[in-house]
N, C-alpha and C positions, 0 to 999 in steps of 0.2 A: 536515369531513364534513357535507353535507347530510341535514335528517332528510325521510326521503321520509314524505310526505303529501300537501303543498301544493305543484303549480309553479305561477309567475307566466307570463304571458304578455302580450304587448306587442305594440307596432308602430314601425315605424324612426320615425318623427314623432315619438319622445318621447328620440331626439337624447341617448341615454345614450351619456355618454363612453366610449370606443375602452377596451374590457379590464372593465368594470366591468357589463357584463352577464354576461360570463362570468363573473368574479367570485360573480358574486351566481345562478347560474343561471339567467338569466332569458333566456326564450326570445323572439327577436325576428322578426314578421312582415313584410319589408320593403315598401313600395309602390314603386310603379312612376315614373322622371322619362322624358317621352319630349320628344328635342329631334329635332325633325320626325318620321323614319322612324327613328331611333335609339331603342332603347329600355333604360333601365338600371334594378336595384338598387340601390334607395337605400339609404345606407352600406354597400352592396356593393360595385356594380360602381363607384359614385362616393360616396370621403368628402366632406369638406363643402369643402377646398381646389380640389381639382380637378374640383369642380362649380362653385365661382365663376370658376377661370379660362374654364372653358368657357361659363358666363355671358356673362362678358364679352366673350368671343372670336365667341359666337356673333350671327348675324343674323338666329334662327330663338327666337322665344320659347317657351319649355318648357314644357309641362303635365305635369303627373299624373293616376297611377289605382289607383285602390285594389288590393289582395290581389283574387285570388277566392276565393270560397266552398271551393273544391280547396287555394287553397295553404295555409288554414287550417284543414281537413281533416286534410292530410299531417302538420301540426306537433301538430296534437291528438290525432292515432295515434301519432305519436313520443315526444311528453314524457308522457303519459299510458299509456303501455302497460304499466306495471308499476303500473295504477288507482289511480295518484294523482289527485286531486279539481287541478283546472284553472280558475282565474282569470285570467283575459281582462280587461285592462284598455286602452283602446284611447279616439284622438284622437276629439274631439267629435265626435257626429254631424251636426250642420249645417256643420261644415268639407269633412266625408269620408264615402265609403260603405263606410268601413272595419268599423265597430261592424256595418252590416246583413251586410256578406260574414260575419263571426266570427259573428253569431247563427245566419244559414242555415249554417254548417260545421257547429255546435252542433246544429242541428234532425236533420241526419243522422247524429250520433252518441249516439242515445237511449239506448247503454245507457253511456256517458260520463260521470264527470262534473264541469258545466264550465258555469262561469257568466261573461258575458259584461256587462263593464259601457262604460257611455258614461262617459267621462272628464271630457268638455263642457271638455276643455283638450285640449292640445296643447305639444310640442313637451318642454325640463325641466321646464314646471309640470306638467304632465304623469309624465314622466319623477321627479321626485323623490318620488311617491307610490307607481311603481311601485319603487321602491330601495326606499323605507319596507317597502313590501309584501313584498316578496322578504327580507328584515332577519328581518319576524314568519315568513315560513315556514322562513327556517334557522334561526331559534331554536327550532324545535318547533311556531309557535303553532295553533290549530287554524283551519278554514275558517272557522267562526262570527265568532272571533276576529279573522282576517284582515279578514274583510270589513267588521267592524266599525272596523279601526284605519282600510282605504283610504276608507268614505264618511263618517267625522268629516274626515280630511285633503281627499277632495275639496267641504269645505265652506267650507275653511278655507285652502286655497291664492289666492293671489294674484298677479301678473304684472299689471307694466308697462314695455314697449317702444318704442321709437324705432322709424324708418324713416326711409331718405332722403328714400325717395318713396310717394307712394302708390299708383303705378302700377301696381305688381305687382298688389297687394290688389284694385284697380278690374279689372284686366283679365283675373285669374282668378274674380272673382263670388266675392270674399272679402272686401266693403265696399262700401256702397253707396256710387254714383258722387256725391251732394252734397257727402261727407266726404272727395271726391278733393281738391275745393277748399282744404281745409287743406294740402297739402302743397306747392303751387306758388304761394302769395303771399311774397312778401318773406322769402325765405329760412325760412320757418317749418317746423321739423320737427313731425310728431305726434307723441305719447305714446300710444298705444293699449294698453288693457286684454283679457280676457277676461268677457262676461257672458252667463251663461246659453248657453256653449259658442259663443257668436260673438265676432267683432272690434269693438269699438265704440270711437273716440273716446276719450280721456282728457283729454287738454290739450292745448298746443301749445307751445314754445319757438323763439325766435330763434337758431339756430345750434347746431352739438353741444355746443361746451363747455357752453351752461346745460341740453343734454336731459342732461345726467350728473348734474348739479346737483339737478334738477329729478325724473327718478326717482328718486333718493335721500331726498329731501325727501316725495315722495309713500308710501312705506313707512311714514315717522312720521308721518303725517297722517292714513293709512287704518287704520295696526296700531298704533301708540301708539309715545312716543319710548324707551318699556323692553322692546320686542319683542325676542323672544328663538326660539330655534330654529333652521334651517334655510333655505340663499339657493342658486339659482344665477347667475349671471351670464350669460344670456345673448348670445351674438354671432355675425354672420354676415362673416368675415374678416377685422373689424378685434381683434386679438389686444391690441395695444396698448392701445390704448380700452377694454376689458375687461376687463385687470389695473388702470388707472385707476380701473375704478370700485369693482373689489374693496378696493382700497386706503380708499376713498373709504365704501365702506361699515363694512368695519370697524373704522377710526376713529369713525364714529356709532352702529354697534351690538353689538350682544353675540350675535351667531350660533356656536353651537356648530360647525358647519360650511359653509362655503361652497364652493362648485363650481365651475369654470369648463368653459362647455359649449360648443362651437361648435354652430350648425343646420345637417341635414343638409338636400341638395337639394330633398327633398319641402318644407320648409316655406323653405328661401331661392327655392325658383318662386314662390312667392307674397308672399314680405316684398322680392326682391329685396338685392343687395347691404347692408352697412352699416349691420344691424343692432344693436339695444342695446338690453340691457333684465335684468331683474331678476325671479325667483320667488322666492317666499317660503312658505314653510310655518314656522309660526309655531306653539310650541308647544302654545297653548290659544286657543279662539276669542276675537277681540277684538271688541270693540262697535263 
């Protein structure tokens, strides 16, 4: 039984595994993938499998678009009507116009209430602050309380990922075109981070087998080799490659829990196929 006070609220870019938002009541705003005149919900109307077959299949490359200010309206008259206080946590704002549609929903419901945060991530790293979060409001915890666990953990959250290419990233204005160059000399994959809610560079590797090696190594380099707490695994249809690397992590670390997530369409339009990568939420801040 939930304690009614506090509901969480989201958006499909933070790629919470299939059961585990319902789980946890947490309410999800989807965004929009359109492939030409097609238009779908994300983890809707397309999970993340048969968004990559139609990837692939397709010879029409896909954008996205954010909620509007209405469809997140609707969801903060529905989870809120029995005046529960409402936490909006939601993909960075310089990836998406998500955080600004959730703030103008919020402006029209003044007598609401409902705060509304930039997450400056995306997708599990994203995603495993809002579980944390939705964790303190079924235990009781208060709004004060919540919001104090979600911005120590969005300080403290980390992510690094693989890509095939950088294609995607350069052709949706999710990377700047110089750091396209990393991705098509001599087979060299990127490792790319999040900072200050954009995509930036991490490193580069020759081939996947050393990028699994390689984000593995960079955990205990950034967080310390006694890090402890909380991982997802992230992937974009290579399922195999991502139990690999769960393997591969927990043999080096001591995570209380790990996750395997696949990305939904909203953020495989932009990484493209054959993703890989790793979040960490880490139990206390490391230096």
């Amino acid at each position: 039984m939930f304690v009614i006070g506090v509901k969480i609220v989201t958006d499909s870019t933070a790629d919470l595994p299939q059961g585990l938002a319902d789980e946890l009541d947490i309410a999800v705003v989807p965004l929009n993938v359109h492939f030409g005149e097609e238009e779908y919900l994300d983890w809707i109307d397309l999970d993340s499998d048969s968004f990559f077959e139609k990837l692939q299949a397709s010879e029409v490359m896909p954008r996205t678009s954010q909620p509007s200010p209405a469809d997140f309206e609707a969801v903060y008259k529905r989870v809120g009507e029995d005046g529960d206080t409402i936490i909006s946590l939601h993909i960075s704002a310089e990836l998406s116009g998500t955080y600004q549609s959730a703030t103008i929903a919020k402006s029209m419901l003044e007598d609401m209430d409902i705060e509304v945060i930039d997450s400056k991530l995306t997708s599990m790293a994203l995603g495993i602050v809002v579980v944390e979060a939705a964790r303190a409001a079924r235990d009781g915890k208060s709004k004060e309380e919540i919001l104090s666990v979600i911005y120590e953990q969005l300080g403290k959250v980390k992510v690094y990922f693989g890509v095939d290419t950088l294609e995607y990233l350069q052709k949706n204005g999710r990377i700047g075109k110089a750091a396209a160059l990393l991705g098509g000399l001599l087979s060299l994959k990127p490792i790319l981070t999040l900072v200050d809610g954009m995509v930036v560079p991490k490193d580069k590797v020759r081939g996947r087998v050393k990028l699994q090696a390689r984000v593995v190594d960079l955990v205990g380099e950034e967080l310390g080799a006694d890090v402890t707490g909380k991982a997802v695994i992230l992937h974009g249809n290579v399922l195999e490659e991502a139990l690999k690397l769960k393997d591969k992590i927990e043999a080096k670390y001591n995570f209380s829990e790990i996750i395997i997530s696949s990305i939904g369409a909203v953020i495989g339009t932009h990484t493209g196929p054959g993703v890989l990568g790793v979040a960490v939420l880490p139990d206390k801040k490391q230096v």
